[in-house]
N, C-alpha and C positions, 0 to 999 in steps of 0.2 A: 258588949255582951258577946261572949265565946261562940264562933259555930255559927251566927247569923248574921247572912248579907245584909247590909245596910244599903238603901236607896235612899238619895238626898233628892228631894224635890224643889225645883228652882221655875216659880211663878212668874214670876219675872227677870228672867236671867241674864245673865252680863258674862261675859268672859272674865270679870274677877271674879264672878261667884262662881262657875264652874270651875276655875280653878284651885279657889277657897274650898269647893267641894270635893274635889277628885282628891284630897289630901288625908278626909275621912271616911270617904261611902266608897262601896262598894262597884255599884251602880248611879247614876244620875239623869234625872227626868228633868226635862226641860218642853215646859206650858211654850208651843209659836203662834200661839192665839193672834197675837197683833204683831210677831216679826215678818222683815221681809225676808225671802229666798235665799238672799246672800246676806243677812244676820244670821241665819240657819244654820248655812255653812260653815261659817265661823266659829261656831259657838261649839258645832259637833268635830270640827276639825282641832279645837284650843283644848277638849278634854283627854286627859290620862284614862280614863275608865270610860267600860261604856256608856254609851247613852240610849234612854230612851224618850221615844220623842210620844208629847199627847197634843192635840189639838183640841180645844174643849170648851162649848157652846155657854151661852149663860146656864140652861138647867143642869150643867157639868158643874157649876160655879166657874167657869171660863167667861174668856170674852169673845170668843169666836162669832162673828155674824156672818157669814159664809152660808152658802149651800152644802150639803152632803159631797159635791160631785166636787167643789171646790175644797171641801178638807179631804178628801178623798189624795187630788192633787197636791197640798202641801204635804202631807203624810209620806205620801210617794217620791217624793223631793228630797226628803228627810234621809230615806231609804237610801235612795241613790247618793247624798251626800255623804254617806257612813254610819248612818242611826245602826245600833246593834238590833233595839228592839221598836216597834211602832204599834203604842194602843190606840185601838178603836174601839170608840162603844158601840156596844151590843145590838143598840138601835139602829143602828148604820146599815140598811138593805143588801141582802145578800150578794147580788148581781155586782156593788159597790166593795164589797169586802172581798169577794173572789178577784176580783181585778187588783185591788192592792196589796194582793196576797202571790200575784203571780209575780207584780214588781220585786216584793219582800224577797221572793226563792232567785230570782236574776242577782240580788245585792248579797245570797247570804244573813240576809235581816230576818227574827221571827217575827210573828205576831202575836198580841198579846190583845184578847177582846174582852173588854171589861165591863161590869153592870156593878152602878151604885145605887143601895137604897136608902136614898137617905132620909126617909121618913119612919124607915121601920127595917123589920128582918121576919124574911117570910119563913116559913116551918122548912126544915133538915131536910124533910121530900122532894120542895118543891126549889130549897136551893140544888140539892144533887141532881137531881132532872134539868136546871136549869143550864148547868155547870156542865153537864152532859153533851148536851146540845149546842153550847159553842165551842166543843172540842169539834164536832160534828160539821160546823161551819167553819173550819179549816183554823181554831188556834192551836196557837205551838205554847200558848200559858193563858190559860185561862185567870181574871182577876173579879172578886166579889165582894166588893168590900155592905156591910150594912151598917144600920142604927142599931147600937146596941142599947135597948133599956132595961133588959132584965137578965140574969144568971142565965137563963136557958137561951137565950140568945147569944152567948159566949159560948156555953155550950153548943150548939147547934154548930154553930160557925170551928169549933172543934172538931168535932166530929165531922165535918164536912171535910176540913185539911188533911185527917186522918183516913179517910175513904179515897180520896185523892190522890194520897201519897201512896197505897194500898194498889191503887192501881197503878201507879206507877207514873201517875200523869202533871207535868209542869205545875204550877195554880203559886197564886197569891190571893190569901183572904185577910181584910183588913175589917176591923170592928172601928166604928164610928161613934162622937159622940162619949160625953163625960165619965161615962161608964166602960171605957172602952181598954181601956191599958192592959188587962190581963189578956186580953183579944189581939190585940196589937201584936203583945211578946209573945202569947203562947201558941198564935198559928205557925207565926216565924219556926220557933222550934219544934212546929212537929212536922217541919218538911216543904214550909213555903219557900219560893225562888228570893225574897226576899222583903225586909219589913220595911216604911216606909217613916222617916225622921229627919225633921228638919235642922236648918245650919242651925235655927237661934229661937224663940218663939216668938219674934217679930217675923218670921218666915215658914210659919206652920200654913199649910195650905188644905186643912182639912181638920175638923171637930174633933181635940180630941190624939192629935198628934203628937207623938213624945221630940222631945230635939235629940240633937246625937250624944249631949253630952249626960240626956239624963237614960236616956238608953243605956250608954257605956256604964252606968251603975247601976243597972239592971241584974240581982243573980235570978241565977235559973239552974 
């Protein structure tokens, strides 16, 4: 699809999938739920493109069993090993996200704080306010992905990207969920940092997710 960054997300990743990946996306995220420090390294020093790095708990669908103040520390690792970008979710305590934020501006890395709902999508208000306010808590892209089940919750999630863009401000919004594909492409195109699509759909890491190659036949 012309004009939109593609992000390959890699769950479990390996140095041939990142490599596999930097050959089609744009961008690439790599889950270190369960790697060690110096898999980390490896992983983010073996890509052509950048990378961004997530850390993510089970209510993340991750496998993380850490403390806050320990993903905190791998995040921070990530940073300093060469991650271009490092999400944290939203839930993450202020006190915790300023501190990894200060690492982030020593390394040149942004941060990117992210809130998923994956039971539902709350009204256009109370995503923009939401959206608002972790620009506020220091991101440099904010990310919002929801459950989409009905039209107006694609819509909503539209018009959210479009208010965002309007101002001028980083963001990625991802729709979730069976209903989700016009959500998917159409936030991308009105101004998201990028859409998120898997190598293969044995490697979809989210409800709902297109692969790269049925993206690439996406018109728009």
């Amino acid at each position: 699809m012309k004009g939109v960054s593609i992000c390959v997300p890699l769950k479990n990743p390996t140095i041939e999938l990142v490599k596999k990946a930097s050959k089609v996306a744009d961008f690439i995220e790599i889950w270190i739920d369960t790697l060690t420090d110096k898999q980390v390294e490896i992983l983010i020093k073996s890509s052509k493109k950048p990378i961004i790095v997530v850390c993510k708990t089970k209510s993340e669908m991750g496998s993380f069993t850490g403390t806050d103040d320990q993903k905190i520390e791998r995040l921070a690792f990530a940073a300093n090993a060469g991650a271009s970008y490092i999400d944290c979710g939203s839930y993450v305590a202020q006190n915790k996200v300023s501190r990894l934020k200060k690492i982030l501006l020593q390394n040149s890395a942004e941060l990117i704080i992210s809130t998923h709902y994956f039971k539902n999508s709350p009204s256009l208000f109370a995503l923009e306010q939401h959206a608002l306010k972790l620009y506020r808590r220091g991101a440099d892209v904010v990310k919002i992905a929801t459950m989409i089940k009905s039209p107006i919750d694609t819509v909503n999630l539209f018009e959210l990207a479009s208010r965002l863009k309007k101002r001028n401000l980083p963001f990625v919004t991802v729709g979730m969920g069976p209903h989700s594909k016009i959500a998917r492409v159409g936030c991308a195109v009105l101004g998201g940092e990028f859409t998120f699509a898997a190598l293969d759909s044995q490697s979809v890491t989210a409800s709902g997710q297109l692969t790269v190659a049925e993206m690439s036949n996406v018109a728009v």
